[in-house]
FINUSE-401849 format. One line per field, with one value per residue: residue in three letters; x, y, z of N, C-alpha, C, O in turn. Coordinates in steps of 0.02 Angstrom, whole numbers. Example, Ala and Ser with C-alpha at 12.3 -4.5 7.8 and 13.67 -1.06 7.14 Angstrom:
BEGIN
residu <- ala,ser .
n.east <- 660,642 .
n.north <- -284,-112 .
n.up <- 390,354 .
ca.east <- 615,684 .
ca.north <- -225,-53 .
ca.up <- 390,357 .
c.east <- 660,645 .
c.north <- -165,2 .
c.up <- 390,394 .
o.east <- 712,670 .
o.north <- -166,57 .
o.up <- 423,402 .
//
This chain:
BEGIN
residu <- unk,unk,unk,unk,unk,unk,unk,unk,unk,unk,unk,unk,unk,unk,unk,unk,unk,unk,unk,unk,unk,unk,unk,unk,unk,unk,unk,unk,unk,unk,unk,unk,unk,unk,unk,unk,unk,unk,unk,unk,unk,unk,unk,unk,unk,unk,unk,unk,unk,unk,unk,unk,unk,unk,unk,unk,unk,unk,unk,unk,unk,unk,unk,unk,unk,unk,unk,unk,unk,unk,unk,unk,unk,unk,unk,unk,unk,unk,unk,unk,unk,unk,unk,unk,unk,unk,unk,unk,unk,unk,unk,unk,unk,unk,unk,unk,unk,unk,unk,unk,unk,unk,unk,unk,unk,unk,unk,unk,unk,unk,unk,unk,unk,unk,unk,unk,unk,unk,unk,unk,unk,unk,unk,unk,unk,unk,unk,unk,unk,unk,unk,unk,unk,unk,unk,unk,unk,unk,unk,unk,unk,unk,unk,unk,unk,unk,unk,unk,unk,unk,unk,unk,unk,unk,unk,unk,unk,unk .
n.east <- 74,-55,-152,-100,-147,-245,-175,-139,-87,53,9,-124,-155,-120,-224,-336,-300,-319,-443,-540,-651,-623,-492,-417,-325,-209,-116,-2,-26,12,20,39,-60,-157,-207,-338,-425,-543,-481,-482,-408,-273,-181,-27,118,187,160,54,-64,-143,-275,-271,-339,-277,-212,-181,-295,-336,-302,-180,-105,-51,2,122,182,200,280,256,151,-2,-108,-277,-372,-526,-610,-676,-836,-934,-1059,-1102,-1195,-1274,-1182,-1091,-980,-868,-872,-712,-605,-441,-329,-184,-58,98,203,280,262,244,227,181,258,294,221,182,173,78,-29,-46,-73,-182,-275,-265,-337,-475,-493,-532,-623,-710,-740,-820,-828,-789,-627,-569,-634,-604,-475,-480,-553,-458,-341,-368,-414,-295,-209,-281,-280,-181,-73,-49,99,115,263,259,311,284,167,31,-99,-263,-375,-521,-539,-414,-317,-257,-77,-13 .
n.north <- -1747,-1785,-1685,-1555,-1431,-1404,-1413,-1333,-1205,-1202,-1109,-1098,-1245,-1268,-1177,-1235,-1354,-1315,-1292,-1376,-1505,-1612,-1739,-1903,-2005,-2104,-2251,-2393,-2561,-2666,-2797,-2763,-2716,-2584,-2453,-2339,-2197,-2062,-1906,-1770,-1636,-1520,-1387,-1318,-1218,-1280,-1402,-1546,-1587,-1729,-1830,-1977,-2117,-2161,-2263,-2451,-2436,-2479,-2360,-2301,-2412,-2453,-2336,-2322,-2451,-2406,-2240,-2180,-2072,-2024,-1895,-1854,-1720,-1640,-1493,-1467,-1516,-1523,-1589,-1570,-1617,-1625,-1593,-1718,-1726,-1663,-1527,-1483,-1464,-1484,-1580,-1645,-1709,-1793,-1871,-1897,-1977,-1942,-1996,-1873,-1825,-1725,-1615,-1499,-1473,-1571,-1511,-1388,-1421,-1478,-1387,-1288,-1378,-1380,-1239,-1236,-1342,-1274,-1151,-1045,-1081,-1057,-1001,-1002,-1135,-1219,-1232,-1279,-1434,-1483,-1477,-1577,-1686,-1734,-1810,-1935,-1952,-1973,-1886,-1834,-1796,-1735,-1718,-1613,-1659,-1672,-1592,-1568,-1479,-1520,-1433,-1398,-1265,-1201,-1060,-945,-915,-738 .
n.up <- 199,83,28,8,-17,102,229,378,448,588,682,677,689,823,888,871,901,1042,1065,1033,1087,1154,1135,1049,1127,1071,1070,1103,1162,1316,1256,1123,1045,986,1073,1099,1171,1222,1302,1403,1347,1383,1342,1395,1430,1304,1297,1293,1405,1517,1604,1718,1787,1938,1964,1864,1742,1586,1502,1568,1577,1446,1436,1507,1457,1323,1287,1165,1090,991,959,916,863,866,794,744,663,514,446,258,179,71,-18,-3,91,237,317,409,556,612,708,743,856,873,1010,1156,1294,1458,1643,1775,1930,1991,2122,2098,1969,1922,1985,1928,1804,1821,1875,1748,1659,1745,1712,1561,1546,1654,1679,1733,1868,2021,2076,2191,2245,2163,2183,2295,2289,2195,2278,2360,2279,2200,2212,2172,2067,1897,1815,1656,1543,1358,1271,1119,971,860,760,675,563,477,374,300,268,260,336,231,231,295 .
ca.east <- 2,-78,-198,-76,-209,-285,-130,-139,-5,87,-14,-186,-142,-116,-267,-384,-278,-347,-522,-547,-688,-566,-441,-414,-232,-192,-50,19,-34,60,13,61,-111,-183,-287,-362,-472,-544,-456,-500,-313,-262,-122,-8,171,189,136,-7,-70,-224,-272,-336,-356,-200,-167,-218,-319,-299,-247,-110,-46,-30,50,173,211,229,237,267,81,-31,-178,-315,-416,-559,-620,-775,-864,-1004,-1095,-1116,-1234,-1300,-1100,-1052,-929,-860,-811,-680,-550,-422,-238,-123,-4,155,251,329,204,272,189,197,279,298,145,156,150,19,-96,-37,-111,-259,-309,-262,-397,-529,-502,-521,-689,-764,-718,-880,-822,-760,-566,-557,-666,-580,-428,-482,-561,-384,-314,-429,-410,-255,-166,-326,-257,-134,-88,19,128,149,306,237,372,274,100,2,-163,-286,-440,-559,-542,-376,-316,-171,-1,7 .
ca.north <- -1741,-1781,-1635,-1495,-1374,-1406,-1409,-1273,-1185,-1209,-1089,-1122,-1305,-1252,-1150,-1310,-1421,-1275,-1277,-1441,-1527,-1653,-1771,-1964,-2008,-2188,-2287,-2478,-2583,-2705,-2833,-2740,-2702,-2521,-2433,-2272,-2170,-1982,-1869,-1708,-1610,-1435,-1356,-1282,-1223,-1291,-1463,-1561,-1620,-1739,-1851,-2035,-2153,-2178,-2338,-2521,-2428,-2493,-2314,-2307,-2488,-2420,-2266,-2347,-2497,-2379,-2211,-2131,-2080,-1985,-1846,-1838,-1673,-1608,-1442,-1428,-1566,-1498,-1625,-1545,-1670,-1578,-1597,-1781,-1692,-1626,-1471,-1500,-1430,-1542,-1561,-1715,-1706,-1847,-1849,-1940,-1963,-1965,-1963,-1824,-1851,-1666,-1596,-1431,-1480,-1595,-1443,-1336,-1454,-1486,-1317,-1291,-1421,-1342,-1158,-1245,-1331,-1244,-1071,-1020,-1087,-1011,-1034,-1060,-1198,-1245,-1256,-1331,-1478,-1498,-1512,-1640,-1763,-1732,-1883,-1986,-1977,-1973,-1837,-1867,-1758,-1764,-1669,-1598,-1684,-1674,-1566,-1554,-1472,-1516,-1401,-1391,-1185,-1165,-994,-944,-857,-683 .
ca.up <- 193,26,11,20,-14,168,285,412,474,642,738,672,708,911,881,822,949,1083,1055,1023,1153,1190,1083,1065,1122,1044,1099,1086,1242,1336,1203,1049,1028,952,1108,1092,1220,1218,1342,1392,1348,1390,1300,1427,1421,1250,1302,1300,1460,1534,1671,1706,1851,1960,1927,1847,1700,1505,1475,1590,1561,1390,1401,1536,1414,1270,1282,1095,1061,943,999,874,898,792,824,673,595,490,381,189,155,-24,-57,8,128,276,350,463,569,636,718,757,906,919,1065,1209,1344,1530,1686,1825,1989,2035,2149,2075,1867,1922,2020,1897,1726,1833,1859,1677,1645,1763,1706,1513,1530,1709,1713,1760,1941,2085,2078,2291,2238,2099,2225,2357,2249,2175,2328,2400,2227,2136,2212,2146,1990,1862,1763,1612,1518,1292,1236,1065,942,790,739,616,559,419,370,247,233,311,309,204,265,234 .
c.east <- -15,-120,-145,-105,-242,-249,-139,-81,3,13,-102,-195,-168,-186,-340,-363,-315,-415,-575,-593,-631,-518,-465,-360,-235,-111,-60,-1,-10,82,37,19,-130,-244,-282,-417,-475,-517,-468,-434,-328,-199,-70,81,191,190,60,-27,-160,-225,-314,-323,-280,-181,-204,-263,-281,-264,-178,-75,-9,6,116,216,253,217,240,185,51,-100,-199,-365,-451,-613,-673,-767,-928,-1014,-1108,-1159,-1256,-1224,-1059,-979,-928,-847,-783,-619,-494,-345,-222,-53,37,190,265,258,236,220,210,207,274,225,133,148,88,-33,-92,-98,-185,-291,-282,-331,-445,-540,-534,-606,-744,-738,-755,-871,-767,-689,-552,-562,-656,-521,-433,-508,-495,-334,-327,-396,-335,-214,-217,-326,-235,-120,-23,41,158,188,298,321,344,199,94,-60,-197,-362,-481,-553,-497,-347,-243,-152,-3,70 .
c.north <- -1740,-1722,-1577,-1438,-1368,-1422,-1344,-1240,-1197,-1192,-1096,-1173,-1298,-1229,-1209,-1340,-1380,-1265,-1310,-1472,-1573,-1687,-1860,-1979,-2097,-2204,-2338,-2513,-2607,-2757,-2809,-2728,-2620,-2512,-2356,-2251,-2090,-1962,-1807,-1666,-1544,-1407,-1296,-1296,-1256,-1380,-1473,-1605,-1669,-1791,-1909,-2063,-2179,-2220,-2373,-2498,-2458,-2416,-2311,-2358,-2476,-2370,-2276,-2384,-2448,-2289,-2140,-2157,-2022,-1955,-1853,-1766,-1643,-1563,-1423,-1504,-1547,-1542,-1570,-1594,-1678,-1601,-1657,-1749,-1658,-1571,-1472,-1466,-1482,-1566,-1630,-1699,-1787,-1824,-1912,-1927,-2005,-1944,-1934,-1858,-1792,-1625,-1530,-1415,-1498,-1545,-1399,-1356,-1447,-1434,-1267,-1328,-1376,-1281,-1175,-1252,-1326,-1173,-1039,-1029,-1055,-1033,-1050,-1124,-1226,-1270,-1306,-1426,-1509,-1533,-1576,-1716,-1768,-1796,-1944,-1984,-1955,-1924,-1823,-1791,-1752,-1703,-1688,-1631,-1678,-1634,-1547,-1520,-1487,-1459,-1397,-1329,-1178,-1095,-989,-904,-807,-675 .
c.up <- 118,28,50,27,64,232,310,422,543,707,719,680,782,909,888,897,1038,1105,1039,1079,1193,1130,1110,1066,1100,1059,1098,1138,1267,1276,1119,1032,1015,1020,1112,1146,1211,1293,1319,1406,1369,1368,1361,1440,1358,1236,1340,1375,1463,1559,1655,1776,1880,1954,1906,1787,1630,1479,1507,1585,1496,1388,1459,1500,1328,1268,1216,1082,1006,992,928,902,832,825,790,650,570,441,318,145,85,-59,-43,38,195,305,407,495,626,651,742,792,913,960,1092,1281,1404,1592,1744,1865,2030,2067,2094,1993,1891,1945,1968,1816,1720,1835,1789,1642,1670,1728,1639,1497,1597,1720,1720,1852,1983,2091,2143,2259,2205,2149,2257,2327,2215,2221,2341,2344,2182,2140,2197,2074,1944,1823,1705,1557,1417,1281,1159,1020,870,793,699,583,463,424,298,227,264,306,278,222,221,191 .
o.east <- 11,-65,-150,-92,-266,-279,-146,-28,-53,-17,-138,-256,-223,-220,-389,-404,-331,-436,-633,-566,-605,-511,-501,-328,-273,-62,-119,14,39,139,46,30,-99,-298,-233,-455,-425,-531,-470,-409,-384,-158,-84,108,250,212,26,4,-212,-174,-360,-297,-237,-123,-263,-283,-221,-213,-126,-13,51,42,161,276,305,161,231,160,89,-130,-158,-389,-428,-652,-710,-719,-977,-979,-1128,-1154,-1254,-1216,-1000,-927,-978,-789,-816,-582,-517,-305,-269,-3,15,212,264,225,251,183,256,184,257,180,84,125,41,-86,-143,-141,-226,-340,-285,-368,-465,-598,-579,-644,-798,-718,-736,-901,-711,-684,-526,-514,-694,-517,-403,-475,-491,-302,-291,-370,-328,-190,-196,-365,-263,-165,35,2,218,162,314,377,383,168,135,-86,-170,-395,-451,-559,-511,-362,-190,-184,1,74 .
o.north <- -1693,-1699,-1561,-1398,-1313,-1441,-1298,-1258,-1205,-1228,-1099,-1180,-1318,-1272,-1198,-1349,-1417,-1234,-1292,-1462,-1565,-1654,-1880,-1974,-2138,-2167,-2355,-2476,-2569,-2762,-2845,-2715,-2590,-2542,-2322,-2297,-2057,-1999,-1784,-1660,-1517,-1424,-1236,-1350,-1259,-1412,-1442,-1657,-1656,-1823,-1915,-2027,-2209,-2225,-2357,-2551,-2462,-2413,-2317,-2354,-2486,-2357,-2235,-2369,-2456,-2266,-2080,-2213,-1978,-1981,-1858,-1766,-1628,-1582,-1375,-1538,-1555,-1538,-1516,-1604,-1729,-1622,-1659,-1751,-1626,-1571,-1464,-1437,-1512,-1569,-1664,-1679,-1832,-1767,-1967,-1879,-2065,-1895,-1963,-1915,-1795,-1608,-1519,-1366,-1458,-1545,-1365,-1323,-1432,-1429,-1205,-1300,-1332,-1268,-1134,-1214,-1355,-1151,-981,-993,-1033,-1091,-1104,-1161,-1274,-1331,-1360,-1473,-1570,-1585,-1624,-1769,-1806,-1827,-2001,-2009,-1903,-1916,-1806,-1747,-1765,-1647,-1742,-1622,-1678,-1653,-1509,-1573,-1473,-1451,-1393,-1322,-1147,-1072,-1017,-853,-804,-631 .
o.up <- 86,43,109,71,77,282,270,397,569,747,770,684,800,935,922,943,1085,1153,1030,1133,1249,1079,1156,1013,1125,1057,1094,1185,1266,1252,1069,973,1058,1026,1126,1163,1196,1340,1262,1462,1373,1411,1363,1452,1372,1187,1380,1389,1433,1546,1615,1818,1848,1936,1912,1763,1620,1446,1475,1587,1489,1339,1453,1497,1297,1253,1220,1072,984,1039,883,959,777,868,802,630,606,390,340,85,51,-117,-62,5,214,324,458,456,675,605,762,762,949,957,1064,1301,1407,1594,1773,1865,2089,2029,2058,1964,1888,1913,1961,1787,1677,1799,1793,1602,1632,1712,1632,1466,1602,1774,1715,1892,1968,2113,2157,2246,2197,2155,2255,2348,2216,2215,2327,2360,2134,2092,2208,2034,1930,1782,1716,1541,1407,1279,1133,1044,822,843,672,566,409,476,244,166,315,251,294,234,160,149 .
//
């Protein structure tokens, strides 16, 4: 990282990568081509998880054909407009991206997901909804292999 001054540390990284609305995972396509899409991740068990259409999608052709990818996640962007600048908070996940086969990762990610951005709802109903769709679609798995965080104020190690 050129700006040493604004590397985070480890766990303020996770922190950022946690709290994040969603991320953009990028990966190679069949073609050798650069495709990127936002996914809504959830950080669980010390991998990143998150879900797309069971089959025939450009994300999944992609992350089948190749699946060493990158998460982008940015957790603050405040315009400084007076200062030609950002304030930003901001983490970078590589990994290995595989997709689930086992019922009970997959129920498990997904209601990882729900609890993340509906936990205002009724977990039955969070269940039973799970039940009902989880074989309607895909739910893929990145083992964390590399992270990173940048920040504009990151905090320093005591």
């Amino acid at each position: 990282m050129r700006r040493q001054d604004r590397q985070t540390g480890a766990e303020e990284a996770l922190e950022i990568l946690s709290s994040a609305p969603y991320a953009v995972v990028s990966a190679i396509d069949p073609k050798g081509r650069p495709y990127s899409t936002p996914v809504t991740p959830v950080l669980m068990n010390g991998a990143v998880y998150f879900h797309s259409a069971v089959e025939g999608g450009a994300r999944s052709r992609a992350l089948d054909a190749n699946p060493e990818v990158s998460l982008c996640f940015v957790a603050r962007c405040d315009v400084l407009a007076s200062r030609y600048t950002i304030d930003y908070a901001s983490a970078l996940v590589r990994g290995r991206c595989t997709r689930l086969s086992d019922p009970g990762e997959c129920k498990a990610a997904l209601a990882a997901v729900a609890q993340r951005y509906a936990p205002q709802n009724d977990p039955a109903m969070t269940e039973q909804y799970i039940e009902a769709a989880w074989e309607k679609v895909t739910v893929w798995k990145v083992s964390i292999e590399e992270l990173s965080g940048k920040s504009r104020n990151p905090r320093k190690a005591a």
